[in-house]
C-alpha positions as CSV (number, residue, x, y, z in Angstrom):
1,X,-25.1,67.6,6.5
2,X,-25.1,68.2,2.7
3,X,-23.4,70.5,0.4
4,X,-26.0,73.0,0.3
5,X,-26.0,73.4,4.2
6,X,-25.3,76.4,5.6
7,X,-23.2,75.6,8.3
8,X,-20.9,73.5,5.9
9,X,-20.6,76.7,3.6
10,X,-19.6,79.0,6.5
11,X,-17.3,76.2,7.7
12,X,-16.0,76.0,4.2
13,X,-15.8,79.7,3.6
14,X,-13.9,80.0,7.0
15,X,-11.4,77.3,5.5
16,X,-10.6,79.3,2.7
17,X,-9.9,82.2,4.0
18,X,-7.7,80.4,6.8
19,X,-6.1,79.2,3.7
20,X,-5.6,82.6,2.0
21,X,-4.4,83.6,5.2
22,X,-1.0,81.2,5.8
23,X,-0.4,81.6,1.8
24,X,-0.2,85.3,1.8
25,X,2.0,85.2,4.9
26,X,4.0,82.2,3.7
27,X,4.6,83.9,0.4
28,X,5.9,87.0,2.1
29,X,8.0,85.4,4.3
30,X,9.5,83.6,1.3
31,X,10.1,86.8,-0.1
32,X,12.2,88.2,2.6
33,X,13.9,85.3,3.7
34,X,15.0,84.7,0.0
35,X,16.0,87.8,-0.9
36,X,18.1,89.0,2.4
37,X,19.4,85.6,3.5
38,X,19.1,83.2,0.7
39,X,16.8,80.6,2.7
40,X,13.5,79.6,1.7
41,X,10.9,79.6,4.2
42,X,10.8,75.6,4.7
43,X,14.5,75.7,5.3
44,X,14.2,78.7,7.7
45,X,11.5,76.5,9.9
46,X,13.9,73.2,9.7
47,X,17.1,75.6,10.7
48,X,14.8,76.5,13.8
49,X,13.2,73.5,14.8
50,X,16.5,71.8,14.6
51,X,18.2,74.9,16.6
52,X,15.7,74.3,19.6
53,X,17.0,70.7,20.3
54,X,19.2,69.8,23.3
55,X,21.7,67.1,24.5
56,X,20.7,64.4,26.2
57,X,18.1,62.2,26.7
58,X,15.1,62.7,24.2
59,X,17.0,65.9,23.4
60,X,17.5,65.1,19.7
61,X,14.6,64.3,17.1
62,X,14.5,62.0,14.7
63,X,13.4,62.4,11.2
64,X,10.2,61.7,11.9
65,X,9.7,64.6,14.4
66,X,11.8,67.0,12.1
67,X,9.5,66.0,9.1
68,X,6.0,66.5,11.5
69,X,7.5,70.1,13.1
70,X,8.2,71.2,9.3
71,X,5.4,69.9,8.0
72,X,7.0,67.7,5.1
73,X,7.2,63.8,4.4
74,X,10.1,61.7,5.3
75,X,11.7,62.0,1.8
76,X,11.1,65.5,1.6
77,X,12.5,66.5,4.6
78,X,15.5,64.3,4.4
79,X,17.0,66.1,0.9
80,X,15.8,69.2,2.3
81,X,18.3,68.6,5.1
82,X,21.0,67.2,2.3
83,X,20.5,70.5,1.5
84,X,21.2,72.3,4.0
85,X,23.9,69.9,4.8
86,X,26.0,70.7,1.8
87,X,25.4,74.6,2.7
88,X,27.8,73.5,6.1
89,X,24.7,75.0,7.6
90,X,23.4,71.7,9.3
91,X,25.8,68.3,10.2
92,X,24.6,64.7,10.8
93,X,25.8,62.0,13.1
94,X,24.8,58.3,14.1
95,X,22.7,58.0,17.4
96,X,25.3,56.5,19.9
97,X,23.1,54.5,21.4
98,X,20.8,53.4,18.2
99,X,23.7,52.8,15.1
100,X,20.5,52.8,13.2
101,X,19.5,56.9,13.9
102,X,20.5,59.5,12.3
103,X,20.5,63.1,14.1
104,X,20.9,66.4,12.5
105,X,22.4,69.1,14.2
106,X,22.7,73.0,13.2
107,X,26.3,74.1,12.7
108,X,27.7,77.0,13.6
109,X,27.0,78.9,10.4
110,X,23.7,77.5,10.7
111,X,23.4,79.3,14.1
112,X,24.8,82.3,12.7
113,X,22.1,82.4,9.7
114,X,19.3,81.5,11.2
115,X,19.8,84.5,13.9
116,X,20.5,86.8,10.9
117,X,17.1,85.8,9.4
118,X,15.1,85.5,12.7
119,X,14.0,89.2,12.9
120,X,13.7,89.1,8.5
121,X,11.4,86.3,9.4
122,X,9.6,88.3,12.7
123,X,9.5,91.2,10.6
124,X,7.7,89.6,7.1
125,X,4.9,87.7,9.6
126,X,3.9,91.2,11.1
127,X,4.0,93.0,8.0
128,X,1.7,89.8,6.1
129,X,-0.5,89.9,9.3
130,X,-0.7,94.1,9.2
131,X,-1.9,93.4,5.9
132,X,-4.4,91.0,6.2
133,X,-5.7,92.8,9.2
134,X,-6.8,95.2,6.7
135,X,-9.0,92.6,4.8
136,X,-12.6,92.4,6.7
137,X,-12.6,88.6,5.4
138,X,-9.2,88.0,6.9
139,X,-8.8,90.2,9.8
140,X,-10.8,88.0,12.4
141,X,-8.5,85.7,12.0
142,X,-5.6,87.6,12.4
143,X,-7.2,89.0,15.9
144,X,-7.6,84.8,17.1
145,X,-4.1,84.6,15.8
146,X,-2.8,87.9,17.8
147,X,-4.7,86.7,20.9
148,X,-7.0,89.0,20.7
149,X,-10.4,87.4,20.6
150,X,-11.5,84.2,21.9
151,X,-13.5,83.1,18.4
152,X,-14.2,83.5,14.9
């Protein structure tokens, strides 16, 4: 393949507007979230990841995990969750069984928050997707996204 061929540019073009896509629904998102509940959208995703966890065995992430479901390096995610942490809306404890893990649970306000912002958050990704469904370049991929269609 080179540069000029034309399955490269419609595989590029595609890319671009996948990526015009998540930014215009990220940036809404951010919008609402930070205006009604004071969260950013990052630390709306890292509230929920953590929030589907569970006791017991392999119930807990680690770091690692948290930073792959959010999307963020190790670094990033760990003072996002210092953060949070000094918020009171997420706590951390040593691993019983490994002195060497961390874990991070959600506190209670956390819980509370992060079901205040879940329909804010609901809300903003069907309004950003409305919109985009309304852009011929866009709305394909908003059908794949909604289920509606089996390609592109």
């Amino acid at each position: 393949m080179t540069a000029t061929d034309p399955a490269l540019t419609a595989l590029a073009q595609r890319w671009c507007a996948l990526s015009l896509l998540h930014g215009r629904i990220e940036s809404h998102i951010e919008r609402a979230l930070e205006s009604r509940h004071g969260l950013s959208a990052r630390e709306y995703s890292l509230l929920d990841v953590l929030s589907r966890q569970h006791d017991g065995p392999g119930g807990h992430l680690q770091m690692k995990q948290v930073a792959d479901a959010v999307v963020l390096s190790q670094s990033a995610t760990t003072r996002l969750v210092t953060r949070l942490e000094d918020r009171g809306l997420l706590t951390r404890y040593l691993c019983a069984t490994d002195r060497r893990g961390i874990y991070t649970d959600v506190t209670e306000a956390g819980q509370k928050l992060l079901a205040e912002a879940r329909p804010t958050n609901d809300g903003a990704l069907r309004e950003a997707l409305d919109a985009a469904a309304l852009n011929p370049e866009l709305a394909p991929l908003v059908q794949v996204l909604e289920g509606e269609t089996a390609a592109v």
